[in-house]
N, C-alpha and C positions, 0 to 999 in steps of 0.2 A: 267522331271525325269532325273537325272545324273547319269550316272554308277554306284555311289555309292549308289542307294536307289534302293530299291528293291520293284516290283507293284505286288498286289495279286488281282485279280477280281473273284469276285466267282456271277456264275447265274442259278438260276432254269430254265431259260429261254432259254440257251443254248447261243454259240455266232454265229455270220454270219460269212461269207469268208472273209470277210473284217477285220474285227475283229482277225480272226486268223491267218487271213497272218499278223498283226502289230506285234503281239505277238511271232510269231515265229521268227519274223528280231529282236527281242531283248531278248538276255542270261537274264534279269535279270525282266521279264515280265511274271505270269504264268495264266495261266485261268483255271479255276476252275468250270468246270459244275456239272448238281446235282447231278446225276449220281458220278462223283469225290468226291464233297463231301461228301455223303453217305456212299462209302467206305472208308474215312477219319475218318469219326463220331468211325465206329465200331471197324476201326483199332487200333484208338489211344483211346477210349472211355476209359479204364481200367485205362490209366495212367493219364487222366485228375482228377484236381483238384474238390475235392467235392463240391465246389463255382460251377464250370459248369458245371458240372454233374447233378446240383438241375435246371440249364438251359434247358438240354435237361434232361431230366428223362428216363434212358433205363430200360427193366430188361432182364435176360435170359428167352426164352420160350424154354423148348423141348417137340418135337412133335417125337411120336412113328413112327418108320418107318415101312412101311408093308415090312415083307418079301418076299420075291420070291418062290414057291414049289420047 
């Protein structure tokens, strides 16, 4: 990998120490756990392309909140 390319690892699996010290010695190297990706998904979910959106399929749910007396 050259400076100029840029490395995306994404894992449900999480990564070791090993793993996350390589990552951190390199600016242009990011890891990506599920946890990350998940809030990825929701954050940008609205502005992705209907092509990925038929990918992941979301919808809104709202749930009542109980109130407090």
């Amino acid at each position: 990998m050259t400076e100029r390319d840029f490395g995306l690892f994404v894992s449900a699996g999480g990564f070791n120490k090993r793993a996350r010290d390589f990552a951190f010695r390199k600016s242009n190297l990011k890891l990506i756990d599920q946890d990350q990706l998940i809030d990825l998904v929701y954050k940008y979910y609205p502005q992705l392309d209907a092509k990925y959106k038929g990918l992941i399929p979301l919808r809104s749910v709202y749930i009542p909140e109980t109130l407090a007396e």
